[in-house]
C-alpha positions in Angstrom: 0.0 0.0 0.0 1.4 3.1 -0.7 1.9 6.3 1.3 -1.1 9.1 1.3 0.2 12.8 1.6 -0.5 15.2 4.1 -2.8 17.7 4.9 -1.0 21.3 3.5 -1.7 22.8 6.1 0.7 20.9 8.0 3.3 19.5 6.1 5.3 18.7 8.5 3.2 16.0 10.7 4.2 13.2 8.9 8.0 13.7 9.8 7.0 14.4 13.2 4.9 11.1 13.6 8.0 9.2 12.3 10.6 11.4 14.7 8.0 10.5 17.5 8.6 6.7 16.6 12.2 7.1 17.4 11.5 8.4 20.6 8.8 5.6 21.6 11.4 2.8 20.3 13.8 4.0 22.6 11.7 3.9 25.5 10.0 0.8 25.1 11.7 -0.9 22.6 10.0 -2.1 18.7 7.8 -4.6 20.4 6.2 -2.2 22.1 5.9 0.9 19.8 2.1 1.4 19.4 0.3 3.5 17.3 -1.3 5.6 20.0 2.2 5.7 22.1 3.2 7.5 18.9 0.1 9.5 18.6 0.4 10.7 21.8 4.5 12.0 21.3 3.9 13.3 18.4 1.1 15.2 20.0 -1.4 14.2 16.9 -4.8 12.6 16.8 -4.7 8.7 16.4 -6.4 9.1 12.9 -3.2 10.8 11.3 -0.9 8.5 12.5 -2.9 5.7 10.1 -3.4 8.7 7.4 0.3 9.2 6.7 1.3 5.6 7.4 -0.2 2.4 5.7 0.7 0.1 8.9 3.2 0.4 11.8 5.6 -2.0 10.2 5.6 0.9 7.1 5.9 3.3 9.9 9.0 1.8 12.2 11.0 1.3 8.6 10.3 5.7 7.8 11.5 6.0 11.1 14.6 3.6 11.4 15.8 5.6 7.3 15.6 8.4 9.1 17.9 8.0 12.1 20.4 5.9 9.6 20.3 8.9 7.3 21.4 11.0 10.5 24.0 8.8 11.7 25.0 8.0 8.5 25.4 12.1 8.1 27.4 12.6 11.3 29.6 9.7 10.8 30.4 11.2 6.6 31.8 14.5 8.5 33.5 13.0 10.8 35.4 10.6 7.7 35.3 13.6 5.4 36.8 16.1 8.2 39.9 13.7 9.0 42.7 15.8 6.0 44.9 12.4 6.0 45.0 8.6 7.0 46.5 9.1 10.3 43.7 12.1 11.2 41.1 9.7 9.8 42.2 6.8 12.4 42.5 9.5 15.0 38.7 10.4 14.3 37.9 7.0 14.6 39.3 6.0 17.5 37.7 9.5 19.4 34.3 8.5 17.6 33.9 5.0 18.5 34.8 5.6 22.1 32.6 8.6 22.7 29.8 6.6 21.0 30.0 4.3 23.6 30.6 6.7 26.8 28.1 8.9 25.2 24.4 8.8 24.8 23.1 5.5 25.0 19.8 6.5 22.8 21.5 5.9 19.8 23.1 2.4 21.1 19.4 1.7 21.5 18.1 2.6 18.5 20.8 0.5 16.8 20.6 -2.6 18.8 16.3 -2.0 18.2 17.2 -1.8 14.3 19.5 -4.8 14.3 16.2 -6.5 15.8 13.5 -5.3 14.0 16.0 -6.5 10.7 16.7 -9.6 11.8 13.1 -10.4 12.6 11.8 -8.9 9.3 13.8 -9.6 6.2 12.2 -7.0 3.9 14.0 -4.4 5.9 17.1 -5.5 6.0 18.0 -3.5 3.2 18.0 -0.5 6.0 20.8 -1.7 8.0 22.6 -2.6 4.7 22.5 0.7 3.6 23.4 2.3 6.7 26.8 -0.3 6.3 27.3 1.0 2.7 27.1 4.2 4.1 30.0 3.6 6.8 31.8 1.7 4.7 32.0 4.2 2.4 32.7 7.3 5.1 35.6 4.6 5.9 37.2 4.2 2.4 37.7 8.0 2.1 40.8 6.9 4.2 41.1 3.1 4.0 41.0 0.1 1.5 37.7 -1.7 1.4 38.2 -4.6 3.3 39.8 -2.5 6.2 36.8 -0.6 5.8 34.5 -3.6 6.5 36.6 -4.4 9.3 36.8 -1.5 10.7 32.7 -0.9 10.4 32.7 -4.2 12.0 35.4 -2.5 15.2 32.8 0.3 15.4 30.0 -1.7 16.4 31.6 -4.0 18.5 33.4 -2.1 20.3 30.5 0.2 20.8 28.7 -2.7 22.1 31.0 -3.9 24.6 32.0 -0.9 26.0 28.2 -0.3 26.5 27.8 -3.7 28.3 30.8 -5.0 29.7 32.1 -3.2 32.9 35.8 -3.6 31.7 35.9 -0.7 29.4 38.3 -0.2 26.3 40.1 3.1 26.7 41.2 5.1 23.7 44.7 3.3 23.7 43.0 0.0 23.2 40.7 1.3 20.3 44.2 2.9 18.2 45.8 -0.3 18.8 43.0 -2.3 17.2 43.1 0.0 14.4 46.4 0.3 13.7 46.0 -4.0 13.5 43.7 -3.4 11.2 45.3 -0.8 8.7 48.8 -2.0 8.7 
């Protein structure tokens, strides 16, 4: 089914519906996003929620393109900012250990995507574009396949430093970097 347009007098409701999905993913997770839990974040009568978006499963895949597109965004400057291959490894290192000291809303929405991808093989092709997108950020300074292993670092590092209470310092994340792009 395809997607109906908005009302003109307020364009911007749909993106706000899907924004509010992000928010209600976070706090209770894809298994619990509801329709009306988005309604009521997005501060929009039930009925529109259904207008702009055929079914919640159309709805959670808007949303999850749009936080990719962001992260996928941040991550580009970062790659495109580093001037040389030593700057670009420096980047990464600082990135992937503030992303896992840092806010944990974006570790959730991640770890929610990887989910909601697994269990629905349709949308995979969300989290495969948002690696094609990191990979590519990555090979602005690195060969491919140290850019898939390094996109693979990222996460997993991210990951356990979110979980484990043994944390891998800065030192730790260069080190594994340099193993990876010498």
């Amino acid at each position: 089914m395809s997607t109906r347009r908005g009302s003109p007098n307020e364009p911007e409701r749909r993106d706000r519906i899907a924004e509010a999905t992000l928010v209600l993913i976070e706090k209770v997770g894809v298994a619990r996003t509801t329709h009306r839990g988005i309604a009521e974040i997005a501060n929009v009568p039930l009925g529109s929620v259904t207008y702009y978006f055929a079914d919640l499963d159309e709805l959670l895949a808007e949303a999850f393109k749009i936080f990719v597109t962001r992260l996928s965004a941040r991550f580009e400057g970062i790659m495109a900012a580093a001037l040389d291959r030593k700057s670009a490894e420096e980047a990464l290192a600082a990135f992937i250990v503030n992303s896992s000291k840092g806010t944990q809303t974006d570790l959730i929405l991640s770890l929610e995507l990887y989910a909601y991808a697994l269990r629905r093989p349709e949308r995979r092709s969300i989290m495969l574009d948002w690696m094609a997108a990191s990979r590519r950020a990555l090979e602005r300074h690195f060969t491919a396949p140290q850019a898939k292993a390094l996109d693979a670092l990222i996460e997993g590092v991210t990951l356990h430093n979110t979980t484990h209470p043994d944390l891998l310092e800065r030192t730790d994340v260069e080190q594994m970097i340099r193993a990876i792009t010498t």
